[in-house]
C-alpha positions as CSV (number, residue, x, y, z in Angstrom):
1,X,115.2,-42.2,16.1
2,X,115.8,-40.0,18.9
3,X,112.7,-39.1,20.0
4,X,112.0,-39.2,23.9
5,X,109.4,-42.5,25.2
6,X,110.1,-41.7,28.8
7,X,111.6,-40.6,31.5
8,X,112.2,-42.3,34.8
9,X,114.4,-41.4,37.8
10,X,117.2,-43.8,38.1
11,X,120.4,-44.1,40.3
12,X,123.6,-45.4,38.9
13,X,125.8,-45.1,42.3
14,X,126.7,-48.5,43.5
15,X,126.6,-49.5,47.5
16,X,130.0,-48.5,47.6
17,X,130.5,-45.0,45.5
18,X,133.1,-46.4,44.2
19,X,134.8,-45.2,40.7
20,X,133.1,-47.0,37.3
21,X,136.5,-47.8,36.8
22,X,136.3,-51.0,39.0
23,X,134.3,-54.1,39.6
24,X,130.9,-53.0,41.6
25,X,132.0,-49.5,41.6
26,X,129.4,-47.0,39.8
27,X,127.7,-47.5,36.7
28,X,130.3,-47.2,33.8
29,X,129.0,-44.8,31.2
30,X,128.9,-45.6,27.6
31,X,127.2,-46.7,24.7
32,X,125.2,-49.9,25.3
33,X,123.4,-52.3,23.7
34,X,120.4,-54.1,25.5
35,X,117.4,-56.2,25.7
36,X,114.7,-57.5,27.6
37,X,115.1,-60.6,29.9
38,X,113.9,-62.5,32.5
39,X,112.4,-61.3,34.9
40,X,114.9,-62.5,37.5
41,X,113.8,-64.7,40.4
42,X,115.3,-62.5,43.3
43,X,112.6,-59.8,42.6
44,X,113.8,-57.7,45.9
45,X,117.1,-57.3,44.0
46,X,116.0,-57.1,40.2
47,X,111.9,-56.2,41.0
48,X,109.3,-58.4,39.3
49,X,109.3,-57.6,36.2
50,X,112.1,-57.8,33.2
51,X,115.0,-56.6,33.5
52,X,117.1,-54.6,30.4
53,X,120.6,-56.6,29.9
54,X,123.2,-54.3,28.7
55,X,126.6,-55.0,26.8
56,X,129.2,-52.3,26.8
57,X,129.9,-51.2,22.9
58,X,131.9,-48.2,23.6
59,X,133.1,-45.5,26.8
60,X,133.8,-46.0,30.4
61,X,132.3,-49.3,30.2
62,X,135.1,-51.0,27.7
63,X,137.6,-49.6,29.9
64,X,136.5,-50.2,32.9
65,X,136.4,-54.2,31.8
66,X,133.3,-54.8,33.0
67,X,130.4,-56.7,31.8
68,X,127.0,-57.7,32.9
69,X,124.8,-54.7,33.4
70,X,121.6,-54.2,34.0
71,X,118.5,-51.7,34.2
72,X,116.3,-53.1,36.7
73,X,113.8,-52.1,40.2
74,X,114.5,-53.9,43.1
75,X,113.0,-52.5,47.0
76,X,113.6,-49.6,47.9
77,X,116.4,-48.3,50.8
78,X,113.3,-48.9,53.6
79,X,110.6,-50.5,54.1
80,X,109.1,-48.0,55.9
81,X,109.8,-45.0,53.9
82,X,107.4,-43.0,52.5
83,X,109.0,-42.3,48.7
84,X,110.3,-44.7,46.9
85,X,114.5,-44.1,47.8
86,X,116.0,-45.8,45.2
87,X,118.5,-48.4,46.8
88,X,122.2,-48.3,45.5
89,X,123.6,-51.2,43.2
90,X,126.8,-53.5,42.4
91,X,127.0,-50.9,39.7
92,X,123.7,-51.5,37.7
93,X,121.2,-48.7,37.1
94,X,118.2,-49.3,40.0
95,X,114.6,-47.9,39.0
96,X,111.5,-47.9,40.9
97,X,109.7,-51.3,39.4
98,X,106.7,-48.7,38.7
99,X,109.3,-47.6,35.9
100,X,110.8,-51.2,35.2
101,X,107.1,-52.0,34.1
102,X,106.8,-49.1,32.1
103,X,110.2,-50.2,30.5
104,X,109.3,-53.6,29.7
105,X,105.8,-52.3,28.3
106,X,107.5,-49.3,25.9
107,X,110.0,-51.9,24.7
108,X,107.9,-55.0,24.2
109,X,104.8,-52.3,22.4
110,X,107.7,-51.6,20.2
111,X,109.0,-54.8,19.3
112,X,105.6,-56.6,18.6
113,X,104.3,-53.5,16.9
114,X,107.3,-53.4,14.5
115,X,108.8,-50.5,15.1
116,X,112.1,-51.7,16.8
117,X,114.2,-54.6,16.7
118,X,114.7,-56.5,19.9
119,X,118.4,-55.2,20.8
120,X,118.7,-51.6,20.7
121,X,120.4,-49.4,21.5
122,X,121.8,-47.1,25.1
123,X,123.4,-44.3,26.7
124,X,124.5,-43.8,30.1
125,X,125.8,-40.3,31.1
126,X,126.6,-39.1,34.2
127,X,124.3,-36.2,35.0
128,X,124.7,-33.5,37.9
């Protein structure tokens, strides 16, 4: 209905910055609609928790041709660092898995409480 749940930092730049025109290039924006599944067993990659599958409706995403993406954590860009520096994608959008069990949570609260059906509904933008 419009109404905020949360917040999270993501990054939708994919390893190689390329243009959301092409295949692995950054994350096509769009109108979406997703779901909860898995979680995925490479959980450096996707994180350890479930991961939001997303099919393009309308935007940069139908263009571009693309299909197949995801919200999901994954590790972070070093071991060693000392924020969590979100690692860059194959053109998914990469949270921290702190947020990618917060995701889950909101979305499965919602389902099982009634208030949402289990596909709903996404927008990507570009900001900044």
């Amino acid at each position: 209905n419009g109404v905020t749940l949360l917040e999270a930092p993501c990054l939708g730049r994919s390893a190689s910055n390329a243009s959301m025109n092409v295949e692995f290039g950054n994350t096509p924006t769009g109108e979406y609609t997703g779901f909860l599944s898995g979680p995925q067993s490479d959980t450096g990659a996707y994180g350890p928790h479930k991961v939001v599958e997303m099919t393009g409706v309308s935007g940069t995403i139908i263009s571009s041709g693309r299909s197949g993406i995801w919200i999901h954590g994954g590790q972070n860009s070093s071991p060693t660092a000392t924020d969590y520096t979100l690692t860059p994608t194959y053109g998914c959008v990469r949270v921290t898995n702190g947020h990618q069990k917060q995701i889950q949570d909101l979305i499965t609260a919602l389902v099982n409480e009634g208030y949402h059906y289990s596909v709903g509904n996404i927008s990507i933008v570009q900001v900044g």
